[in-house]
N, C-alpha and C positions, 0 to 999 in steps of 0.2 A: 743285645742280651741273648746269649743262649738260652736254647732248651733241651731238658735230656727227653726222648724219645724212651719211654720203659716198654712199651709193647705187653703189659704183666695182668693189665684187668683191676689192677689195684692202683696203681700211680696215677694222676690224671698228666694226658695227652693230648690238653684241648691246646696248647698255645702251639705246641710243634707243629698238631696238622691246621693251624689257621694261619701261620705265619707262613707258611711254606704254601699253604695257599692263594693268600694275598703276593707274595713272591711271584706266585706264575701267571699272576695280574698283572704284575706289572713291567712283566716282560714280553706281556701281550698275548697270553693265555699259553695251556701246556696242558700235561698230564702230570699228577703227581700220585705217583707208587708206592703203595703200602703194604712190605712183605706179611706174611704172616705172623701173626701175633692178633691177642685181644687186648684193647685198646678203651680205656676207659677217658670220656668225653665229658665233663661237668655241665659245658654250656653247649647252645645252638651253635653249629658253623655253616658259614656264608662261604657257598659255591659258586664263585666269580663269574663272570661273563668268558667264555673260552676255556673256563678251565674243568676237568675233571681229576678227581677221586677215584684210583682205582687200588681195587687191594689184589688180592691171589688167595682164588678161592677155588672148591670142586665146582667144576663146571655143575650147573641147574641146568637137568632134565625131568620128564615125569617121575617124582618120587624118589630123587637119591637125595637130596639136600637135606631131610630133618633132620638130618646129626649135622650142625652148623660147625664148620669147621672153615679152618683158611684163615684170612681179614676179616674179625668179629669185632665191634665196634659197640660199646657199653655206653648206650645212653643214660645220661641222668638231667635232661632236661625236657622240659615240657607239662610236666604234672599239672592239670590245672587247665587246661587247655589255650594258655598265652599263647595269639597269633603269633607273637617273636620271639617262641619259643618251640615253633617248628623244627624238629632235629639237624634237618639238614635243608639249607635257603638257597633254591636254585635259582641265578641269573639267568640271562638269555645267551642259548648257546653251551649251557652248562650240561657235567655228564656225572653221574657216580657209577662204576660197573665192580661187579667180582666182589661184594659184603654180603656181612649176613649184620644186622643191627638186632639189639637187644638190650630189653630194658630190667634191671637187674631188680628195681623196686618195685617193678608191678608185682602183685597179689594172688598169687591166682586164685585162692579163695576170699580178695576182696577185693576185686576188681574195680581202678579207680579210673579218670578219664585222663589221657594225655593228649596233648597235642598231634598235627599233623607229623609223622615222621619224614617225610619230603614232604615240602612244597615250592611250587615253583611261583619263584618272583618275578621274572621277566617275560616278558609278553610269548616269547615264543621259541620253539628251539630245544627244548631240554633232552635228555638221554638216561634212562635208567634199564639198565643192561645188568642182568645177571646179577641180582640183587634180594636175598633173602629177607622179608620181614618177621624175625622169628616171633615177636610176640605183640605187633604192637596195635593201640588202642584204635589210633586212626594211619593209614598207609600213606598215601598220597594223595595228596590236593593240588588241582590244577583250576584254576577260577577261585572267585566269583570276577575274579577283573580278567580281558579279555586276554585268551591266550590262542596257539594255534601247534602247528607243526612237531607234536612231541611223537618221541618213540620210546614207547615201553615194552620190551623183549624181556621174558623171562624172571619172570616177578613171580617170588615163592612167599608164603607166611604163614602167619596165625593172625585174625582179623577177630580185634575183641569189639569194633562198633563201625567202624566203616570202611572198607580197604581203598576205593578209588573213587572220589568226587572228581567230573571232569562237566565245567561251566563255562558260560560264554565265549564257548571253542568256535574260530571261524572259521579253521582248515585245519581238517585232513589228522586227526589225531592215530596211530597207529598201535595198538595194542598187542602184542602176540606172547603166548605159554603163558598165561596168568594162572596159577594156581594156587589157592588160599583153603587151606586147611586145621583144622588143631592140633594136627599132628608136627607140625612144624614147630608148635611150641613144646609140646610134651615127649615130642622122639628128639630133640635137639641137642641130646647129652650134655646140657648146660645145667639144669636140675633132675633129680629125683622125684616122679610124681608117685604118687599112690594111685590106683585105679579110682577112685573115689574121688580123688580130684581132678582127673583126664577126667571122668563124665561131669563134673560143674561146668569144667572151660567150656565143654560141648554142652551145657544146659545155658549156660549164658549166653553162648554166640546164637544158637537157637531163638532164645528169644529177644537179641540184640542187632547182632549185625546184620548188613548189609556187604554184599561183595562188591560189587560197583554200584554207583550213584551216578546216571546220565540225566543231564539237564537238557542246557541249549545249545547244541552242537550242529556242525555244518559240516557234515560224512566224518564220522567214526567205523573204524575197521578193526572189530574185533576178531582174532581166530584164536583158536585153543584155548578157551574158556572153561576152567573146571573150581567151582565151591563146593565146596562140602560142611554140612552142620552148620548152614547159618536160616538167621528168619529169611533174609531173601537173598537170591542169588543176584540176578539185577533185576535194579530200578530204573525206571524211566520216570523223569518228572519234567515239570516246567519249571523253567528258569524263576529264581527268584527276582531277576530284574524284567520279565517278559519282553523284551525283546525279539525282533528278526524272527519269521515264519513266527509269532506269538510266542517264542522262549523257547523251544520245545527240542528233542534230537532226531536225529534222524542219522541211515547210517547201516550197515550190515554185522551183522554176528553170525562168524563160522567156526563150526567144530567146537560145541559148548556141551560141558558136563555139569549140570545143577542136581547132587544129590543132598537128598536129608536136611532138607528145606521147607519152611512151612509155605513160603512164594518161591518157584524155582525163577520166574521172569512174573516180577508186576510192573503193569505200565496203567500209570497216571495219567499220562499223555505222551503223542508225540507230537511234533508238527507233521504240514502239510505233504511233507516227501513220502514218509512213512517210515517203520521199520522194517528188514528183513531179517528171517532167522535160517540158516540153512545147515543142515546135517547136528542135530542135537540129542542130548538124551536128558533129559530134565526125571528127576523123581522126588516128588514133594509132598506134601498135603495136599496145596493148589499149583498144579506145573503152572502152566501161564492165570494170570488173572488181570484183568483189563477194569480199573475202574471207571467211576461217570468222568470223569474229564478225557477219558479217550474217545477222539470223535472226528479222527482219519482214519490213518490204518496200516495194517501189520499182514506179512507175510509169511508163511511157516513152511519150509521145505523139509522134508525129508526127517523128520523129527520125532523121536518117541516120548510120547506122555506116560508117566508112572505115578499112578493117584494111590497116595496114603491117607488122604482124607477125603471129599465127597464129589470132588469136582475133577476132570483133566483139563477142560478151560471151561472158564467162567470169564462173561462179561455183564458189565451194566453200562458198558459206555455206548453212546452212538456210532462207533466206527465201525471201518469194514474188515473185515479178517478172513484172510486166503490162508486155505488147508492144501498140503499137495504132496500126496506119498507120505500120513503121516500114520505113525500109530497108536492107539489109546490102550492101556492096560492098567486095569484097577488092579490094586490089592487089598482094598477095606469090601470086605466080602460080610460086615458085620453090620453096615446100614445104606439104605439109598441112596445109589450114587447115580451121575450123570457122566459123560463124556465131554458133549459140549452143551454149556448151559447159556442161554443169552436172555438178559430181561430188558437190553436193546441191540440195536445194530445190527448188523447182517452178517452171515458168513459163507463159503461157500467149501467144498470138500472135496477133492478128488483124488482116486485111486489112495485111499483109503481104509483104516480099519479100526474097530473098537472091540474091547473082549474083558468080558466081566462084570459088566456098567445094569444096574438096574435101569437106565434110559440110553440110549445112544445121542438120542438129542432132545434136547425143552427148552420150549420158546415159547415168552411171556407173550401177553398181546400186544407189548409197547412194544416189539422185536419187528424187524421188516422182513421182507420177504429173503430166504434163503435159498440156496439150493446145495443139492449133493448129488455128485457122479462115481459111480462105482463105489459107494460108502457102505460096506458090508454090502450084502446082496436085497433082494425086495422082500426076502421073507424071516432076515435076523435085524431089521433096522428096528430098534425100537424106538419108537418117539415119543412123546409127553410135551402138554400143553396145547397153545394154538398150531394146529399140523395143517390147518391149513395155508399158514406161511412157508412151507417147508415144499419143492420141486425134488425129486427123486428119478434119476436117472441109472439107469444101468447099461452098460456097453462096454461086453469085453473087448473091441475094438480100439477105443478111446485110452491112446498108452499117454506117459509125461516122459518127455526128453530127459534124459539122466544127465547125468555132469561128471565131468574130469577130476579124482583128485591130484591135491599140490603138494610136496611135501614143503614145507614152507619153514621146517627147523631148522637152524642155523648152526654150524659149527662154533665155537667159542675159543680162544686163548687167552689164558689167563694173563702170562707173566709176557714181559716182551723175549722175545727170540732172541736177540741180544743185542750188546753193548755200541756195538759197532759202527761207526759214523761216519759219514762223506758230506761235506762241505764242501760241493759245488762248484759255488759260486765265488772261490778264489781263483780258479782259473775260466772259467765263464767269461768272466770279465777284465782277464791280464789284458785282454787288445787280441786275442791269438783267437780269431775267428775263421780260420782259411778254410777248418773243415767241417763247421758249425758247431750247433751246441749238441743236435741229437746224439753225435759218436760218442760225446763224453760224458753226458748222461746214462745212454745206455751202458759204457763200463764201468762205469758204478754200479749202477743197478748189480749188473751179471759179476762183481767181485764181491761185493754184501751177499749175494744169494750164495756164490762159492764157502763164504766165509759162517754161514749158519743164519743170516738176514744182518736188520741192518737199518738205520733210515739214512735215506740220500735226500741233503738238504738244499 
């Protein structure tokens, strides 16, 4: 049975692209390409094992994407939050790149709960590349069943409750350009907002979302990390099956932006590895805040705190926390504030500064012994509490090793280069081997490239 393909926003398009996708199933997986058009979807579809979904969209860089344009894809399923009604169901080995998705029913001034818009079904393997969530309630879901080896590159939205839950990860999850805004739903040229309802979306997310959700993970590598306008930028918690190092993540974070956030980084916990955080600018109410169940420990390089509310880190947990070339700057100049406040655990600070803090540091008596090296000078430290736990060193000698940046942004093509095809493997295999197979692979190659590209199969 046919199906028409309308591409209009209005017609539904769910059989064309599931047919055609179960098709590149069964041909033992592919790509299946979806020009430009918006694309109205009723039900969930299932993204086979081998195969991806791509459409032809503006490339996603910092900040060009809120005007969703390209392959725009109109969901209408999920409302309610049915597990199998995940927008889109990733197999193992599965990919969607170049959308922007969008949910035509949400509210904005009545914001209801939808399901996961990706989630991955198969253990391991998935690809989400260059892919806008322009408005949706939850992003992606990877867990609570064991997964591993994903690559998320360049992931744009508007996060109305949670953007990225990643669980019983056993390897190596790879995350890079994640940025989640409200502006991605309200600059989207999809609707008309009023001023008045651009600040709800941002009062909701505010006191709603979450940008990432880490659990129990075994090395996560995030880089280019930027939220804006949510409760918390990320979290760290324990797994809800406690499992492996007691459920917990561990893992580095580089180049992360957490503004206008009431938690820019809260961690619950991590396990026994620890966290790192290197080159950040967090500006929140509480930048970091570390509850009682953190009781290893976290790393902070090169990082600026921006306190809107009373704290730049706060701890209650037992763990240990390394400062190193970081900097604190209040702006609530309207009540007492602290820098770094700890009612346990230890911390330690080097090369160093704080500016504007009614305390630099306060340490309850249930806090262990600290220390600080070059942390403001001996006679702007100000401290509060038990100071007899607190070591103060000064030594303009004592420098910290810098580090190399990487530019780690990726080029992108949308559409394929072209049409163009070599099959191989018809004379590969005629018996006419006298000059092997490299001579006739490589003039393939170098006539596809002649001819504009190409795949040689």
């Amino acid at each position: 049975m046919l199906h028409t393909l309308y591409g209009d926003g209005v017609h539904d398009d769910y059989w064309p692209f599931q047919l055609a996708l179960d098709l590149a199933e069964i041909k033992g997986g592919g790509t299946i390409f979806v020009p430009v058009g918006t694309y109205k979807i009723s039900r969930a579809l299932r993204i086979p094992k081998g195969v991806t979904l791509k459409g032809d969209s503006p490339i996603i860089t910092d900040g060009n994407a809120k005007n969703a344009q390209g392959t725009v894809l109109y969901a209408y399923s999920g409302r309610g939050l049915q597990d199998d009604e995940n927008f889109l169901q990733m197999e193992i080995g599965a990919g969607v790149q170049n959308l922007s998705i969008y949910y035509p029913k949400q509210d904005p001034n009545n914001i209801v709960p939808y399901s996961y818009t990706i989630k991955q079904k198969g253990h391991y393997g998935i690809s989400v590349n260059n892919v806008n969530l322009v408005n949706s309630y939850n992003g992606i879901a990877m867990g609570h069943d064991q997964n591993a080896l994903q690559n998320i590159v360049n992931l744009t939205g508007c996060i109305l409750n949670n953007g990225i839950l990643l669980d019983q990860n056993v390897d190596l999850c790879r995350m890079e350009n994640i940025h989640f805004s409200t502006e991605y739903w309200t600059e989207s040229g999809l609707v008309n907002f009023s001023n008045s309802t651009k600040e709800n979306i941002k009062n909701y997310t505010r006191n709603n979302a979450v940008g990432l959700k880490l659990q129990h993970i075994d090395w996560v590598y995030l880089n280019d990390v930027y939220v804006d306008d949510m409760n918390i930028g990320i979290r760290f918690m324990q797994s809800e099956k406690g499992e492996g190092y007691n459920g917990g993540p561990n893992g580095h974070v580089y180049n992360f932006n957490l503004v206008n956030c009431v938690y820019g980084v809260r961690v619950d916990y991590v396990n026994a590895i620890g966290m790192m955080f290197t080159k950040g600018y967090v500006k929140a109410q509480t930048p970091f805040g570390f509850d009682a169940g953190f009781a290893n420990s976290a790393t902070i390089n090169s990082t600026t705190f921006v306190t809107t509310g009373n704290y730049g880190l706060q701890s209650a947990g037992n763990g240990d926390i390394t400062l190193d070339q970081c900097t604190f700057i209040n702006e609530n100049t309207s009540s007492t504030s602290t820098a770094i406040s700890l009612t346990n655990g230890s911390f330690s600070a080097t090369n160093s500064t704080s500016k504007n803090y009614t305390y630099d540091v306060s340490l309850s008596n249930s806090a262990r012994a600290s220390k600080v090296i070059n942390f403001n000078t001996s006679s702007t430290l100000k401290k509060q509490g038990n100071v007899s736990l607190l070591s103060a060193v000064w030594n303009e000698d004592y420098t910290t090793p810098g580090y190399i940046e990487k530019d780690y942004n990726q080029q992108l093509i949308t559409r394929p280069s072209s049409t163009n095809f070599i099959d191989i493997t018809t004379y590969i295999y005629s018996g006419d081997t006298s000059n092997g197979v490299a001579g006739k692979l490589q003039s393939a190659i170098d006539t596809l490239h002649a001819n504009g590209g190409g795949i040689v199969y």
